[in-house]
Backbone as JSON, one array per atom type, in Angstrom:
{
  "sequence": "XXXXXXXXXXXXXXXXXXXXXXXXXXXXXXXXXXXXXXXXXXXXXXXXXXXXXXXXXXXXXXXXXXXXXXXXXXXXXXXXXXXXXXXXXXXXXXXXXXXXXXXXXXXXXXXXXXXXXXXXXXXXXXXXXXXXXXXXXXXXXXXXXXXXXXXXXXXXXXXXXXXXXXXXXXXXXXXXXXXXXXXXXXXXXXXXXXXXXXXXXXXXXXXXXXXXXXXXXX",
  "N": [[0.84, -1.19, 0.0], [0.88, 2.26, -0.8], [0.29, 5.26, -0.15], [-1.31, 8.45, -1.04], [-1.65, 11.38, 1.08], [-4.29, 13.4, 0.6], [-4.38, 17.32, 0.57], [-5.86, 20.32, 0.75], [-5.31, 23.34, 0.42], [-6.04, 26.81, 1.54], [-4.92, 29.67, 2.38], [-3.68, 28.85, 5.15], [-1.85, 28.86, 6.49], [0.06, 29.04, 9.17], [-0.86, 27.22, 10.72], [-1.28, 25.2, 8.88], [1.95, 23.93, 8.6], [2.16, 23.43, 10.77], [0.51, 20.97, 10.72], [1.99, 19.87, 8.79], [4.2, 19.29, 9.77], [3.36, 17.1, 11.19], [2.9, 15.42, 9.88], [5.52, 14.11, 8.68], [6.06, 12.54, 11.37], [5.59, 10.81, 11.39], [4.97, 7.28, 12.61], [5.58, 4.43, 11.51], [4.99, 1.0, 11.34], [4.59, -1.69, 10.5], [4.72, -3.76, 7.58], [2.75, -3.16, 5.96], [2.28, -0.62, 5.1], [4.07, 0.77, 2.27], [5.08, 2.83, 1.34], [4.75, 6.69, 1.3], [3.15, 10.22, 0.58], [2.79, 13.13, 0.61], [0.61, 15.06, -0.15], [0.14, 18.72, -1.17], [-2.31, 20.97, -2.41], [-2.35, 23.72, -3.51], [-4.53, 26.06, -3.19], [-4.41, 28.98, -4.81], [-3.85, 30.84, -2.85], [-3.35, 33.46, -0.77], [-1.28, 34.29, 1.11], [1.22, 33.38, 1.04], [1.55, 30.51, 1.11], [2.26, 29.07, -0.94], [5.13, 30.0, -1.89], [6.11, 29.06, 0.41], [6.49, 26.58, 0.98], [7.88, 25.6, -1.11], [10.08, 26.08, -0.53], [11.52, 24.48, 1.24], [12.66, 21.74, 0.69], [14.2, 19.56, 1.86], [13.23, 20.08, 4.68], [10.62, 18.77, 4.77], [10.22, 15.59, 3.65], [8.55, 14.11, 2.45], [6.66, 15.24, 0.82], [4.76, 16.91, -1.87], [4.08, 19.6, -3.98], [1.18, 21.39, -5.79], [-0.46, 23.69, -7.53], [-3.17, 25.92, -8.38], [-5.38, 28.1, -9.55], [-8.08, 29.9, -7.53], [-10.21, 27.84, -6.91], [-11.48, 26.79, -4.82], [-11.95, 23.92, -2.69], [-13.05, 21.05, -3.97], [-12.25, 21.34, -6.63], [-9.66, 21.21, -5.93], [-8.86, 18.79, -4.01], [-9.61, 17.21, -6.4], [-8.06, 17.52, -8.2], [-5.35, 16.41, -6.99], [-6.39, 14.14, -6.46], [-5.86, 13.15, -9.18], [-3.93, 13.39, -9.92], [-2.37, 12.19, -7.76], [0.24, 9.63, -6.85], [0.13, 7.29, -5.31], [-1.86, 4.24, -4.8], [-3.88, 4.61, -2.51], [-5.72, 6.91, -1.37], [-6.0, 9.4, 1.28], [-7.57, 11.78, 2.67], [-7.32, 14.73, 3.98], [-7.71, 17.96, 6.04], [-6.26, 21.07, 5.84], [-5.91, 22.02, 8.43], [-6.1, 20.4, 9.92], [-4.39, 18.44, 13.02], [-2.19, 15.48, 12.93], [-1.57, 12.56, 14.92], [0.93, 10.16, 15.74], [0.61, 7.39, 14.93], [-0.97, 7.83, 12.85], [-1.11, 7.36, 10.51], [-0.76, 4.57, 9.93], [-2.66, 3.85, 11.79], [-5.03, 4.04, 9.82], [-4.04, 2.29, 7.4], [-4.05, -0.27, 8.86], [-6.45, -0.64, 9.44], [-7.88, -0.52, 7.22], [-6.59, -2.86, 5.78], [-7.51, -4.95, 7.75], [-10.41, -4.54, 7.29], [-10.31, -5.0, 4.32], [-10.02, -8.04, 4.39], [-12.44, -9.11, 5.74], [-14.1, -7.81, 3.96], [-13.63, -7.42, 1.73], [-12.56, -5.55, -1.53], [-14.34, -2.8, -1.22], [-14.26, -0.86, 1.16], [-13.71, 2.12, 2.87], [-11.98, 3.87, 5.41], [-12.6, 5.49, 8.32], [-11.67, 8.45, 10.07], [-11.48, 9.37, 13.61], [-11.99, 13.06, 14.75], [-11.19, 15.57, 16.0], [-12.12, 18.41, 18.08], [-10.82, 21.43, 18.15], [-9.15, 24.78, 19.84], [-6.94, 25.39, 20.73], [-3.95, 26.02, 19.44], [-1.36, 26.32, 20.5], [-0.79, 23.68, 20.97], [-2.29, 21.61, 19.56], [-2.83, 18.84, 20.16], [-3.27, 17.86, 22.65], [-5.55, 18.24, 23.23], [-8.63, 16.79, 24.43], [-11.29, 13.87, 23.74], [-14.38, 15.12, 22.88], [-17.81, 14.23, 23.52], [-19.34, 16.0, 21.66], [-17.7, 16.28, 19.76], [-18.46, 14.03, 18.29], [-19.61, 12.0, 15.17], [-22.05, 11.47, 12.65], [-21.66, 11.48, 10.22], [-21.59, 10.01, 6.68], [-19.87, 10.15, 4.7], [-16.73, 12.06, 4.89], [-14.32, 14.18, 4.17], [-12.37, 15.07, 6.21], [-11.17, 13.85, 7.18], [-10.58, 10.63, 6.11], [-9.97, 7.85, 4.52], [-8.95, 5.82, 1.12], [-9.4, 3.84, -1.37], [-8.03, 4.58, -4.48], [-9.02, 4.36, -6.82], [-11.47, 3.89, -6.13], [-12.53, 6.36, -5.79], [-12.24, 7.61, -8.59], [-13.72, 5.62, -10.25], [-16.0, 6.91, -9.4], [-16.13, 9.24, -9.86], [-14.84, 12.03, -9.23], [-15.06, 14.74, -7.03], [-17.69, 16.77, -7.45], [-17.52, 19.87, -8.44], [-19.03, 22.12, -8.72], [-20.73, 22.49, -6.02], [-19.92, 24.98, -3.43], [-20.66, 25.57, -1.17], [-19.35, 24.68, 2.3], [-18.67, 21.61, 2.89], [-20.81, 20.18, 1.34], [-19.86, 19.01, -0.94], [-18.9, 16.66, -0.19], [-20.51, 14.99, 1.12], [-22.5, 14.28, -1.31], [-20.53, 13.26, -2.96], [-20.2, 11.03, -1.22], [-22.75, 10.05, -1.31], [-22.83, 8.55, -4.14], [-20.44, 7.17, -3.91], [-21.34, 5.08, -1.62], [-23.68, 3.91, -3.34], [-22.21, 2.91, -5.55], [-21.37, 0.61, -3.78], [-19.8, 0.52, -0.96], [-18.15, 0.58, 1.83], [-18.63, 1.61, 4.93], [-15.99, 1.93, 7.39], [-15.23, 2.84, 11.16], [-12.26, 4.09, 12.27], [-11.44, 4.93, 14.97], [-9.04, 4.87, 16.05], [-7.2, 6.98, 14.12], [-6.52, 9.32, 14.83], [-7.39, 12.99, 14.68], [-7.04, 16.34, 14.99], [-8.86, 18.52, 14.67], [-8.13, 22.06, 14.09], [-9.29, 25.19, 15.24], [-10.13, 28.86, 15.0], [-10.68, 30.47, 18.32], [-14.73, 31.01, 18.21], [-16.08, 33.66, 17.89], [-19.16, 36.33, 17.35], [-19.94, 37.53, 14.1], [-17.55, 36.53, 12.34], [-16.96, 34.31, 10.61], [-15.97, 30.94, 10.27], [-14.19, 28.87, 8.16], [-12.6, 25.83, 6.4], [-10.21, 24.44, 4.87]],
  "CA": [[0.0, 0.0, 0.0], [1.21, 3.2, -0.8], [-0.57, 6.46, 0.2], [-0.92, 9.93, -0.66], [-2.04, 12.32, 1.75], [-4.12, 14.93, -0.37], [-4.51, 18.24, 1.35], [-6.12, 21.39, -0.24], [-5.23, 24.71, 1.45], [-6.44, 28.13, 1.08], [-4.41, 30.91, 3.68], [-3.69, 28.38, 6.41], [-0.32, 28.74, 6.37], [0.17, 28.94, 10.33], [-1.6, 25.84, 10.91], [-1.01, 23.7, 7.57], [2.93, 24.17, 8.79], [1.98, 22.35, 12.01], [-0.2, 20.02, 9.95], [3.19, 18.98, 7.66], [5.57, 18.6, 10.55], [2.92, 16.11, 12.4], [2.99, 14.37, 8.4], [6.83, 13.92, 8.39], [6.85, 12.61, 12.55], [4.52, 9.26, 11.34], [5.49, 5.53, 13.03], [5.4, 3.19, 10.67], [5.03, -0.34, 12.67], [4.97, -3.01, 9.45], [5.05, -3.21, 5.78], [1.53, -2.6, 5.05], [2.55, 0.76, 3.91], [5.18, 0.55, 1.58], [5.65, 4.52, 1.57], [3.5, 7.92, 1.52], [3.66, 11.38, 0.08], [2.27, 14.35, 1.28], [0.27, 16.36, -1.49], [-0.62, 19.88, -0.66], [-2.59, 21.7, -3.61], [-2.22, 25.28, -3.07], [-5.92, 26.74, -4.06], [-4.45, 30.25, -5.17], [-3.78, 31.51, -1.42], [-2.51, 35.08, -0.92], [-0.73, 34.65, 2.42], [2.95, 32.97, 0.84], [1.75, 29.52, 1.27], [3.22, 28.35, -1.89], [6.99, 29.98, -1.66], [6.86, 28.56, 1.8], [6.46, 25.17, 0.97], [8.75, 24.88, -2.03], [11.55, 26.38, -0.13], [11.76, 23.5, 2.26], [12.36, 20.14, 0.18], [14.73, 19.17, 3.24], [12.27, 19.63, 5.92], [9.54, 17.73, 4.29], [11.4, 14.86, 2.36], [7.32, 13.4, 1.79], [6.11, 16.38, 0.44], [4.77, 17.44, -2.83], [3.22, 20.7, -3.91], [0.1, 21.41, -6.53], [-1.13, 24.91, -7.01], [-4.11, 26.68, -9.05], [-5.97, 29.17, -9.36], [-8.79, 29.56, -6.53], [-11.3, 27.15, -7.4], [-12.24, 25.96, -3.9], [-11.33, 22.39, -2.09], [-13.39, 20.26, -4.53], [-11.68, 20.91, -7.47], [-7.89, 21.18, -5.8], [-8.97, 17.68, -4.29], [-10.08, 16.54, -7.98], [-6.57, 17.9, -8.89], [-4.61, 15.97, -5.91], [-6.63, 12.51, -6.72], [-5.48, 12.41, -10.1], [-2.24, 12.94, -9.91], [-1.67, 11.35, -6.87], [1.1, 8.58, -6.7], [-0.35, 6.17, -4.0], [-3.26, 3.52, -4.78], [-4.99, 4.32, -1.3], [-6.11, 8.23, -1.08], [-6.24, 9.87, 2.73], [-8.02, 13.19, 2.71], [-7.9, 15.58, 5.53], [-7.84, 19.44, 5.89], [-5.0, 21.43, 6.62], [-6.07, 22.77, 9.58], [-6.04, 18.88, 10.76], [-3.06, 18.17, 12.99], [-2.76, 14.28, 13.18], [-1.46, 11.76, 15.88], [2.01, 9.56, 15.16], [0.04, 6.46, 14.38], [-2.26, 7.92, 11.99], [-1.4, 6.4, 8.83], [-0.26, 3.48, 10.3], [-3.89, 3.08, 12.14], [-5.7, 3.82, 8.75], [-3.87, 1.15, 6.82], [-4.51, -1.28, 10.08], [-8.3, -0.53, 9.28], [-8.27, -0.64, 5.61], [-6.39, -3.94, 5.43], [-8.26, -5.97, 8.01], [-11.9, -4.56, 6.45], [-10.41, -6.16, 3.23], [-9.93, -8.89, 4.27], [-13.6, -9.39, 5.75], [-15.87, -7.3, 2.87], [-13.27, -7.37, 0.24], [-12.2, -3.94, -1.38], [-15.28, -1.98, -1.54], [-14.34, -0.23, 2.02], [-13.31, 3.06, 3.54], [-12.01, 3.98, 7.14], [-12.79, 7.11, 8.15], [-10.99, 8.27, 11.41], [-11.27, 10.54, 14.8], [-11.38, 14.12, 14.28], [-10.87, 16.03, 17.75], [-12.13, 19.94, 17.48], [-9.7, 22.11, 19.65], [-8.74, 25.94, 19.76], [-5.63, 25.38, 21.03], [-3.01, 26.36, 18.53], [0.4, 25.82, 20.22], [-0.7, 22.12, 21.45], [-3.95, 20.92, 19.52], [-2.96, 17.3, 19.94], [-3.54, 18.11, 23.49], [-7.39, 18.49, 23.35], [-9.3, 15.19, 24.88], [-12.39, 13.81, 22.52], [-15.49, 15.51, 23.41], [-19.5, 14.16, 23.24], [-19.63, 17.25, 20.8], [-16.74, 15.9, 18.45], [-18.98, 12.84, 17.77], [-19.62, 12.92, 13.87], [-22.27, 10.19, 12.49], [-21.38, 11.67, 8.66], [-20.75, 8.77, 6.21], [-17.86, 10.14, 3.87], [-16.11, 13.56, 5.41], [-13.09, 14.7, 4.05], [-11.49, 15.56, 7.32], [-10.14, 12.46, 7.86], [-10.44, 9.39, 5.72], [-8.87, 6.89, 3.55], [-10.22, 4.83, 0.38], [-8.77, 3.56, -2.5], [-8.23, 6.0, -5.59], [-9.73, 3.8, -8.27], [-13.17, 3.58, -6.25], [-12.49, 8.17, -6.12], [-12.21, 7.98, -10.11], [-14.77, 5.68, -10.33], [-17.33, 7.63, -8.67], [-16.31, 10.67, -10.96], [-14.53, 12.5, -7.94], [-16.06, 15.5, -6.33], [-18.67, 18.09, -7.87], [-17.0, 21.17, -8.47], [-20.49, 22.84, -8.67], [-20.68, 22.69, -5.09], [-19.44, 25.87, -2.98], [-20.63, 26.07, 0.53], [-18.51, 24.02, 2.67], [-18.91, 20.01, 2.96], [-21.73, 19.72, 0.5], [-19.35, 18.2, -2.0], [-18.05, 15.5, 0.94], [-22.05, 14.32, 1.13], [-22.53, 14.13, -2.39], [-19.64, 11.93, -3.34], [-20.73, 9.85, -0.41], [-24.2, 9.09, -2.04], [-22.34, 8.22, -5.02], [-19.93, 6.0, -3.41], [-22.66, 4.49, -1.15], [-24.11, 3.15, -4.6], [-21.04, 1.68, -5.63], [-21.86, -0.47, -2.25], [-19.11, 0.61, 0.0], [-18.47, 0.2, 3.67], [-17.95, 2.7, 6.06], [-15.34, 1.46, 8.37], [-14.84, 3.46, 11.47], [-11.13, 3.74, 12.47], [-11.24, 5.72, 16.0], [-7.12, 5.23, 16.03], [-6.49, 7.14, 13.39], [-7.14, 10.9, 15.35], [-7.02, 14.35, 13.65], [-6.89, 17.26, 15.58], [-9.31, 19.98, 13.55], [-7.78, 23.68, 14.89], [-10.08, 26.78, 14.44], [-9.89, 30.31, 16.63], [-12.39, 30.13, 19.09], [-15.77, 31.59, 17.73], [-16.47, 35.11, 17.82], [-19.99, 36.94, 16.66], [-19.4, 38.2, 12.93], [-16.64, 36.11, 12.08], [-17.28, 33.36, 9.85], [-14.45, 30.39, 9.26], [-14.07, 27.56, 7.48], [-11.78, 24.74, 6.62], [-9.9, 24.0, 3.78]],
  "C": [[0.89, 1.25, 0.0], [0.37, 4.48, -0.79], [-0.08, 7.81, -0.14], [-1.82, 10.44, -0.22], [-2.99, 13.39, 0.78], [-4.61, 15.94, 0.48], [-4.54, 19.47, 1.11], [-5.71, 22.61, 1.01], [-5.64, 25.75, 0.96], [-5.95, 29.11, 2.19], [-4.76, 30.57, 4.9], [-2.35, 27.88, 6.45], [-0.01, 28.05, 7.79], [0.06, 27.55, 10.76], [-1.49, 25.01, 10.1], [0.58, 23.59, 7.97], [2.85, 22.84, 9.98], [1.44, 20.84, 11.52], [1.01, 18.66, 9.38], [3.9, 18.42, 8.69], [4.75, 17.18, 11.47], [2.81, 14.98, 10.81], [4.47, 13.49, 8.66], [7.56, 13.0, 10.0], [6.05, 10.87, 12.75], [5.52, 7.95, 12.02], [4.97, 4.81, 12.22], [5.73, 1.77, 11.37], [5.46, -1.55, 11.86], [4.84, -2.61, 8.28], [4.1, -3.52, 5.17], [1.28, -1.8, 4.37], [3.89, 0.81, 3.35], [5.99, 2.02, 1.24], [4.15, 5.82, 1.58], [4.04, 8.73, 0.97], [2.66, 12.02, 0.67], [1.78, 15.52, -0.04], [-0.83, 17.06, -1.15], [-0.81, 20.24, -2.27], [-3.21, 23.08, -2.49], [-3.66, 25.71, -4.01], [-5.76, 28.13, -4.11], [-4.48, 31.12, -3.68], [-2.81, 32.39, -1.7], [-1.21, 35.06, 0.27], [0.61, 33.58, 2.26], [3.1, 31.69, 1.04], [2.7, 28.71, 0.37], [4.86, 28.33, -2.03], [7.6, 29.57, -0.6], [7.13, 27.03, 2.17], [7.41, 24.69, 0.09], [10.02, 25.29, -1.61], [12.26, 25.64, 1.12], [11.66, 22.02, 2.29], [13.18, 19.01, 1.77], [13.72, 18.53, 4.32], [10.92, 18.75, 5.77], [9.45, 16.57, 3.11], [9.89, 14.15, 1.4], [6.77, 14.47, 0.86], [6.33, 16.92, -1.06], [3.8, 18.23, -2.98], [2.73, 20.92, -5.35], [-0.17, 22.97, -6.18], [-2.54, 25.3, -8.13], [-4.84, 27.64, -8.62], [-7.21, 28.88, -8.32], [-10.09, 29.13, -7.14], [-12.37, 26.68, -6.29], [-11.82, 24.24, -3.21], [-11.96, 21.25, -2.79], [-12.27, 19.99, -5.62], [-9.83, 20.95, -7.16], [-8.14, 19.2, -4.85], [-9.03, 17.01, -5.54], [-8.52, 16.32, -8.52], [-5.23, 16.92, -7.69], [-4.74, 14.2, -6.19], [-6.01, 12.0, -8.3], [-4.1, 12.89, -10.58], [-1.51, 12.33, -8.79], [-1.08, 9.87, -7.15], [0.49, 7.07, -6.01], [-1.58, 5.97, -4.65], [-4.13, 3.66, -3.56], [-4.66, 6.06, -1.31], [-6.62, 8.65, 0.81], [-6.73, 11.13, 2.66], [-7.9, 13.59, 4.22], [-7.27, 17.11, 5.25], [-7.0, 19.84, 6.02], [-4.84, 22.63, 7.5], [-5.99, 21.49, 10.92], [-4.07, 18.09, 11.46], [-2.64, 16.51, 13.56], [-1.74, 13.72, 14.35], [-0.13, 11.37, 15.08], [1.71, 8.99, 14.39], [-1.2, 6.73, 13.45], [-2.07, 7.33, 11.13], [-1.79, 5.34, 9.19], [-2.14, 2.78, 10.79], [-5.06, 3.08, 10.81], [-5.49, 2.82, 7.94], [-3.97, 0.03, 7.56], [-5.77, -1.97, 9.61], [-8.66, -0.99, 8.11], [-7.97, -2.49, 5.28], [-7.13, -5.25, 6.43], [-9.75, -5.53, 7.54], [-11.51, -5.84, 5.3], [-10.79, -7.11, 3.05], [-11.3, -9.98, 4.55], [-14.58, -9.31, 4.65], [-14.94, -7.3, 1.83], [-12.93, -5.54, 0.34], [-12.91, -2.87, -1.27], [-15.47, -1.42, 0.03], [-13.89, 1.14, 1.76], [-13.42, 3.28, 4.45], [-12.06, 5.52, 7.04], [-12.34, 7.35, 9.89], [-11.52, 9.38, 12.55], [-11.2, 11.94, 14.27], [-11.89, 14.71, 15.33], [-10.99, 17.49, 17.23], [-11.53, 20.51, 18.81], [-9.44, 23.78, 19.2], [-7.13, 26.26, 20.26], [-4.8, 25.5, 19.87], [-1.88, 25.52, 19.1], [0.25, 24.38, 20.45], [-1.93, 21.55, 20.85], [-3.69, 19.86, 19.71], [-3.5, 17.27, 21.51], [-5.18, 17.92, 24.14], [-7.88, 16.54, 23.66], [-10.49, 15.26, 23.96], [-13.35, 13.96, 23.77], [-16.9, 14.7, 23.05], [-19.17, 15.21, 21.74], [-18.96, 16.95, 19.43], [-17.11, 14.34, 17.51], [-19.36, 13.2, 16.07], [-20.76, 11.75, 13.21], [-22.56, 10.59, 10.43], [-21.1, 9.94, 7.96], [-19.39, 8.55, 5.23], [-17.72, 11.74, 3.97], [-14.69, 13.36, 4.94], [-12.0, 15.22, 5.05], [-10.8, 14.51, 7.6], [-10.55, 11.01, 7.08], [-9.75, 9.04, 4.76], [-9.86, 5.83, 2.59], [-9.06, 4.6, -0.71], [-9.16, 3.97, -3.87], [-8.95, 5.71, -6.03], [-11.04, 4.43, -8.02], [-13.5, 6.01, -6.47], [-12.73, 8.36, -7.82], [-13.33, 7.12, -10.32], [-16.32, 5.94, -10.67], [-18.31, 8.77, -9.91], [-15.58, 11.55, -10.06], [-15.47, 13.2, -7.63], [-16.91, 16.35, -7.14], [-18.06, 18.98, -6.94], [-18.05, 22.35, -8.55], [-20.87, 23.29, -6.67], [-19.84, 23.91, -4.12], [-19.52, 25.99, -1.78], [-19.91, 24.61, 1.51], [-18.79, 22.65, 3.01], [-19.73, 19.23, 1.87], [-21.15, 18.56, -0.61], [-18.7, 16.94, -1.64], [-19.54, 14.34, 0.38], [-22.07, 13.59, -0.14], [-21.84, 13.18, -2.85], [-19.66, 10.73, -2.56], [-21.83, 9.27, -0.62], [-23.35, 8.03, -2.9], [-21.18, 7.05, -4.71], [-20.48, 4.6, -2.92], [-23.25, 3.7, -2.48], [-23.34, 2.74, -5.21], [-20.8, 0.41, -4.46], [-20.1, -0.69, -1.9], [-19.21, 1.35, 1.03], [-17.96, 1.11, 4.12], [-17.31, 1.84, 7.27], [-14.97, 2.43, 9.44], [-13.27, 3.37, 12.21], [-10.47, 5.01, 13.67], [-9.5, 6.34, 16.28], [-6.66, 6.19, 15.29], [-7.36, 8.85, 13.73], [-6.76, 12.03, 14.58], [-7.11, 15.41, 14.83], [-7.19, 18.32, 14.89], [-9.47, 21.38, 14.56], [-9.08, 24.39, 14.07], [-10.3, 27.23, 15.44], [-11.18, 29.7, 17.02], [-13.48, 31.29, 18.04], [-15.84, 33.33, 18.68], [-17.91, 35.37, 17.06], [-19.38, 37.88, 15.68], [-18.59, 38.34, 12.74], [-16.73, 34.83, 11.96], [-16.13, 32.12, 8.97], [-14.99, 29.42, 8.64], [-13.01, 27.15, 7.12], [-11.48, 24.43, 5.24], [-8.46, 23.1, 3.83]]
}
């Protein structure tokens, strides 16, 4: 199994920084994963994400960078799945800062489903909401962080083919997740399994809330 990471950004520099170094700090346990890459697509962000990523092949030896014009996180996913390297696709945000054992517990998940339902799975993992910046791994899982979605982009893993498939995401889509849902019908009717894979934690940062101040996640 080989994996790429895909990971759309839009002027989350601060936090996609933290994101990469918790990419590059993974335990690999056995040789279920045979390697990984790290592919950020730059969605046309103003705030220097792109010269800050290509000026640091060193510090991120997994790491490859995608850019375009601002289209939104559908179509810089769309653009991430089909050029991605790795037969098993991992989505998550890059505001998501993950655990050691994250890959490691996604390919855990993926390869014993297989081996029960065959290939027509996907694990979909933990995703821990925190305000904490300098320590989000820090944050304990809340009631509140429960999620009973069936295919979210914040955190799962599937294998490309069944992504091309599908058709990937609808680029028509604009307001934030809609295009997660959607490709999850569409999967769903290809008759695959939602596997949940609690091990495999994310850590989704965002400032605390304020009245009339509106974020979102890319």
């Amino acid at each position: 199994m080989f994996i790429t990471v895909v990971i759309p950004t839009y002027n989350r520099l601060p936090i996609l920084q933290k994101c990469l170094l918790a990419l590059e700090q993974q335990q690999l346990q056995d040789r279920k994963i045979d390697g990984y890459e790290v592919l950020v697509v730059d969605d046309g962000s103003t705030d220097g994400t792109l010269s800050w990523l290509t000026g640091r092949p060193h510090q991120f030896p997994h790491l490859r960078t995608l850019s375009q014009v601002h289209q939104g996180p559908a179509a810089a996913r769309n653009l991430g799945v089909t050029t991605a390297q790795g037969d098993t696709v991992i989505f998550i945000d890059s505001d998501l800062v993950v655990g050691e054992s994250f890959l490691q517990a996604h390919a855990d998940a993926l390869t014993a489903a297989a081996a029960k339902f065959g290939d027509r799975v996907f694990t979909y993992g933990r995703v821990i909401n925190t305000c904490n910046f300098e320590e989000p791994t820090q944050e304990p899982y809340k009631l509140t962080d429960f999620s009973a979605a069936y295919f979210a982009t914040g955190n799962v893993a599937i294998a490309r083919h069944w992504l091309l498939e599908a058709g990937l995401f609808d680029t028509r889509f604009h307001l934030y997740g809609w295009e997660d849902l959607e490709l999850g019908v569409r999967l769903q009717q290809l008759g695959l399994k939602l596997i949940k894979c609690p091990q495999a934690v994310g850590y989704h940062w965002h400032p605390p809330f304020s009245f009339g101040r509106a974020t979102g996640s890319h």
